[in-house]
N, C-alpha and C positions, 0 to 999 in steps of 0.2 A: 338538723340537716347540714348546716353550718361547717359543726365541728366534723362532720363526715368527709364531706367535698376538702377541708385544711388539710386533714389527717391522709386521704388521697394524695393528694396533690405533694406532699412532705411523704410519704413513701417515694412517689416517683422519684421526687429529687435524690432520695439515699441511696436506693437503688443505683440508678444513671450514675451518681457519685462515685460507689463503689468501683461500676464498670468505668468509667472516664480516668480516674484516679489508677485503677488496677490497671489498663490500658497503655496510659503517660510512663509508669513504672517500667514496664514489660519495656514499651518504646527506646526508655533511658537504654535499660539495660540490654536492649537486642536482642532480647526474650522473643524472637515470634513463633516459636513450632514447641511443641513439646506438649509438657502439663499447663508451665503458666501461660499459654497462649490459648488452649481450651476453655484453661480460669476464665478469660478473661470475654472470650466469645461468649460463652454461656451467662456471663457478666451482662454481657451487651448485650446479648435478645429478652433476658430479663426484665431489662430496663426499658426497653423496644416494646415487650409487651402490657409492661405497665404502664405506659404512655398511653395506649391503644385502650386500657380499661377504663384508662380514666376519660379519654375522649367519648366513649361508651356511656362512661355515666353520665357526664355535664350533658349527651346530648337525648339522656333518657329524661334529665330533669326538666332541659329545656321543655322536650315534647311534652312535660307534667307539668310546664305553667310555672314552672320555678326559676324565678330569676336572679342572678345577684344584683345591688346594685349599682354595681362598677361593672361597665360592658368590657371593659379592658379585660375583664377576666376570659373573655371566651377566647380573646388571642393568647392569652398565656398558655392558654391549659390546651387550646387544640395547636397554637404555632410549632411543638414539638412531633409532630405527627410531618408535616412539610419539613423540617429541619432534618427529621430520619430519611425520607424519600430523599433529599438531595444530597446525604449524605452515603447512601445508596449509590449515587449515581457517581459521585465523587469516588467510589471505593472501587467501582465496576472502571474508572476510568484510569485508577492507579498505575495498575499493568503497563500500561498504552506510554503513558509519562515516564515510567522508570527505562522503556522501551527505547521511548525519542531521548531521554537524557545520555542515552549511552551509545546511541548512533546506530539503535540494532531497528530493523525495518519490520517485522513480527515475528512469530512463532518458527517461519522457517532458519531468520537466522540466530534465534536462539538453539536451533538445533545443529548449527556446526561448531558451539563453541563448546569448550570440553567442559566435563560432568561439574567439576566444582566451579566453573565458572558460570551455569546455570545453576549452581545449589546457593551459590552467593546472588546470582541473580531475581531466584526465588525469592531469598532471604528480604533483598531490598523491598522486593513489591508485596510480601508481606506486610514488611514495618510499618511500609507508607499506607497501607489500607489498616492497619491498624492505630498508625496516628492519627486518620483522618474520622475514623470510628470514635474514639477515644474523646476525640475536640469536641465530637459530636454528640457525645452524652454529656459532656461539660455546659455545653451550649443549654441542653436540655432541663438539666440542674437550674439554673439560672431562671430559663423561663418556670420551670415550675413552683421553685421560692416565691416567683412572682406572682404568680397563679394561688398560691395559699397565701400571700399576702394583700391578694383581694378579693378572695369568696366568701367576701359578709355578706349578708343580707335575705340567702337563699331562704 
């Protein structure tokens, strides 16, 4: 059971890796619309959902009387589930920030500036929801090494 829950928990991290790492890249490079910006979405809800499976498991084992015996492991392995939720909220607030950076008050007066000054402003509030995405599976990587680096004992 052991090697089950490590072997979990080290998927999540590759995964999240991929997308965090593919994200940072895109970011560099100003990549947000296209092919590598889909890459890297599809990247990220990947990672997103195998976060959620593994939350799934540790809390099937729990209810089966399995425990590890480092309690630290149940933050590691569920902390990433709260990490995605605020970085949710961070992404839904992107908009709003690139908004006030730029002196515009919302959507109406994004609608008198001319076309490509809204296709660059698009651009911007892209990037920033996908840097904040990108950190955010980083983040997650992290917690989950942690997480296989203490589910002995189940």
């Amino acid at each position: 059971m052991n090697e089950a829950v490590v072997a979990g928990a080290l998927a999540v991290a590759a995964l999240n890796a991929l997308a965090g790492l593919d994200g940072l890249w895109s970011y560099y490079r100003h990549a947000v619309r296209g092919r590598p910006a889909a890459i890297f979405w599809t990247l990220l809800r990947v990672g997103q959902g195998s976060v959620l499976t593994l939350a799934i498991a540790v809390g099937s084992l729990a209810a089966a009387g399995k425990h590890p015996r480092d309690d630290l492991f149940y933050l590691y392995a569920l902390l990433p589930l709260a990490i995605a939720f605020v970085a949710e909220q961070l992404r839904l607030a992107a908009a709003q920030t690139v908004l006030d950076q730029r002196g515009l008050d919302g959507p109406p007066a994004v609608g008198e500036l001319r076309e490509e000054e809204q296709q660059e402003l698009m651009a911007a509030i892209l990037r920033r929801e996908q840097g904040v995405m990108a950190l955010s599976a980083l983040v997650v990587v992290f917690l989950a090494l942690r997480a296989a680096g203490t589910a002995h004992g189940f």
